[in-house]
N, C-alpha and C positions, 0 to 999 in steps of 0.2 A: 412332503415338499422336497424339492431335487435340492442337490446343494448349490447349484450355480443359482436357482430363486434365491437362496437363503442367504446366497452372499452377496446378492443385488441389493436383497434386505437389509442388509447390515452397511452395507456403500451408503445407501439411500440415508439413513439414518444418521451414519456420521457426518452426511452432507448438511443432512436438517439442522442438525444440533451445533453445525459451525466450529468443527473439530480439529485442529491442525495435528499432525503424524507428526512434525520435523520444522524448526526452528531457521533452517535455510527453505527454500524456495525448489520443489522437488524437479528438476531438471535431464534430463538425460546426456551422456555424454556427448551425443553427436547432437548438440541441440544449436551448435552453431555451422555444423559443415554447410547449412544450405544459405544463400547471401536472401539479401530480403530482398529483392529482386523476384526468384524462385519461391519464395514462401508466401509472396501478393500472389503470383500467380497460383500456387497451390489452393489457397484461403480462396481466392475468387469464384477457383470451381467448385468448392466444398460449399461455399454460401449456396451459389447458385444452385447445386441439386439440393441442400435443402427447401428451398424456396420454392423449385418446383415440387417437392414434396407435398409441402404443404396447400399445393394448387393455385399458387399464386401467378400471373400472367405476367412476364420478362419482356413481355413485348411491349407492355405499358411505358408511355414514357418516366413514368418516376419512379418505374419500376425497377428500368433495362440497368442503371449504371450502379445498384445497390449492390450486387457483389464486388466490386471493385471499391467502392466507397468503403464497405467494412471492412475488405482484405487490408487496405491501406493504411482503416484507421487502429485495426489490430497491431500491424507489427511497426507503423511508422510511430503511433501516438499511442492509441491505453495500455499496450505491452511493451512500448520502447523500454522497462526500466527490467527490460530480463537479460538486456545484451549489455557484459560487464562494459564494453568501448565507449557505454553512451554514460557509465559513473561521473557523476560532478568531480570536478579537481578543485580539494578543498585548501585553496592554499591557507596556510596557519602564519600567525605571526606573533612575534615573542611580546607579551606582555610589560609593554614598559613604563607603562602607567601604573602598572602594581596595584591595578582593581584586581581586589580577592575576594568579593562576594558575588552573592548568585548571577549570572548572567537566561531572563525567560525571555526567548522569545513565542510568543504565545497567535492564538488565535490563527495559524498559518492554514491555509486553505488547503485539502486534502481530498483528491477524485481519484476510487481506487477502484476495483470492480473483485466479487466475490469469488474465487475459487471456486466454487461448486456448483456455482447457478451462471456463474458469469454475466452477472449483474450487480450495477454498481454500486459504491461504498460512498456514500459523500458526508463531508464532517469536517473538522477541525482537529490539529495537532498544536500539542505545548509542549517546548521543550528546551533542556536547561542545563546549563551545565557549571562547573565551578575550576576557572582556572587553574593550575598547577604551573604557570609561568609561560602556556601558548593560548592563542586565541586565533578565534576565526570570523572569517567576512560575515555578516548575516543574513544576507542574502546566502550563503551556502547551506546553510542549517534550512531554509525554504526548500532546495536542490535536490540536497539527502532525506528528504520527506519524497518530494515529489518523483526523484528515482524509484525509492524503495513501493510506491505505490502505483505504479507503475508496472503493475504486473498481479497476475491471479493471486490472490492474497486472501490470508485471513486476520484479522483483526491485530490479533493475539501475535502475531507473527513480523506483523508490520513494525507495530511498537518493539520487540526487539533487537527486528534489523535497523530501526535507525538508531537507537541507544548501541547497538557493539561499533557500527560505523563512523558516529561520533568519537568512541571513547577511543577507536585505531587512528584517529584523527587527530585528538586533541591530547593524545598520552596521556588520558585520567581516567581513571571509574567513575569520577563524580558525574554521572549525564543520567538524565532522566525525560522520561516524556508518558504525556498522556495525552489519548485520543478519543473524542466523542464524537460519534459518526452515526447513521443511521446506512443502513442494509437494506434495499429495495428486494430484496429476498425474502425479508421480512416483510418488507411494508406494502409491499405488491403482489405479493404472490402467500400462498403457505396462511398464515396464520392472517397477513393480512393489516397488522395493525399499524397505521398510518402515523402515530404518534411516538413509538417506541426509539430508543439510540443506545445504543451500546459506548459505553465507557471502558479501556483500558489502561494499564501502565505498566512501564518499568524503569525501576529504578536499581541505579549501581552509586555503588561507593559511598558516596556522607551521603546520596537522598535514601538511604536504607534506615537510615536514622530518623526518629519521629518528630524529632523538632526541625532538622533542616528540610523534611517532606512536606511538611507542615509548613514552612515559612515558602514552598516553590507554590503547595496550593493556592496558600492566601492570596500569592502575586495573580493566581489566572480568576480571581473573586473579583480584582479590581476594576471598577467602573474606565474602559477604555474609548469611548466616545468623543470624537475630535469636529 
């Protein structure tokens, strides 16, 4: 077998098995010199000779405006969260109520798409933190999920960038979060299985600890139906 097969091989494989290399989000340096202006249009024409690739007819009316629709919805909406300008501004504020236990906000809706297939991630994010004397809006902790997913992602990867985000945020290790999501990688394609979700987590500072890990689970067990 040639080597360039053998390492298609080996690509293919860490793709299947949902592999992250690297803990940031692998970028290239000039991954901002072109404005998103220039990169709809680039995306438009890329869709488009795929499409005609695959022998699909552009002359169709529902057909004609599809490259322009995905160019758009890539870099305006499921990739917005790769361009640092469009980071949530988390503003904090000093705890003056002097709450010092857990703070979950839990259940947070979470639409991310897979790195390797470029097919979506849909799921839920719980995440937690324990003040040290600042707090934040809660609507922002929604923001810093939906930035960080907001780009090729892999599961594993997500959960950590919003836990180091948080903790540069709220000057604490105490932040944790878990996510359970299902992978249309999985469930659409490959193996196929319609029922399957993947569960992740990370945890810094007292959720490393087995009773305060243990007291942030118990909170996302709780019956929340209003």
């Amino acid at each position: 077998m040639k080597i360039e097969d053998t390492l298609e091989n080996q690509f293919d494989e860490l793709g299947n098995d949902h592999i992250s290399t690297s803990e940031d989000t692998p970028l290239r340096k000039d991954a901002f010199v072109l404005d998103d202006a220039t990169k709809i249009e680039r995306i438009r024409e890329n869709v488009r000779d795929i499409m005609l690739t695959l022998g699909l007819d552009l002359n169709d009316d529902s057909l004609k405006g599809t490259p322009n629709r995905v160019a758009k919805m890539y870099v305006n909406e499921i990739f917005g969260g790769l361009h640092p300008n469009k980071k949530p501004k988390a503003s904090t504020f000093d705890n003056k109520y002097k709450y010092g236990e857990m703070l979950v906000e839990k259940n947070i809706t979470l639409y991310s798409t897979c790195e390797h297939h470029f097919l979506p991630i849909v799921g839920r994010a719980h995440v937690a933190y324990i003040s040290n004397g600042t707090v934040v809006g809660l609507s922002k902790m929604n923001r810093v999920v939906d930035y960080y997913a907001k780009r090729p992602q892999v599961q594993e990867r997500l959960n950590i960038q919003i836990v180091r985000e948080l903790q540069k945020v709220l000057g604490t290790e105490d932040v944790a979060c878990v996510i359970d999501a299902k992978h249309l990688c999985v469930n659409s394609r490959g193996i196929r299985d319609i029922d399957s979700s993947t569960v992740t987590a990370e945890y810094g500072g007292k959720f490393k600890e087995e009773l305060v890990r243990r007291e942030f689970l118990n909170y996302l067990n709780l019956d929340t139906h209003f």
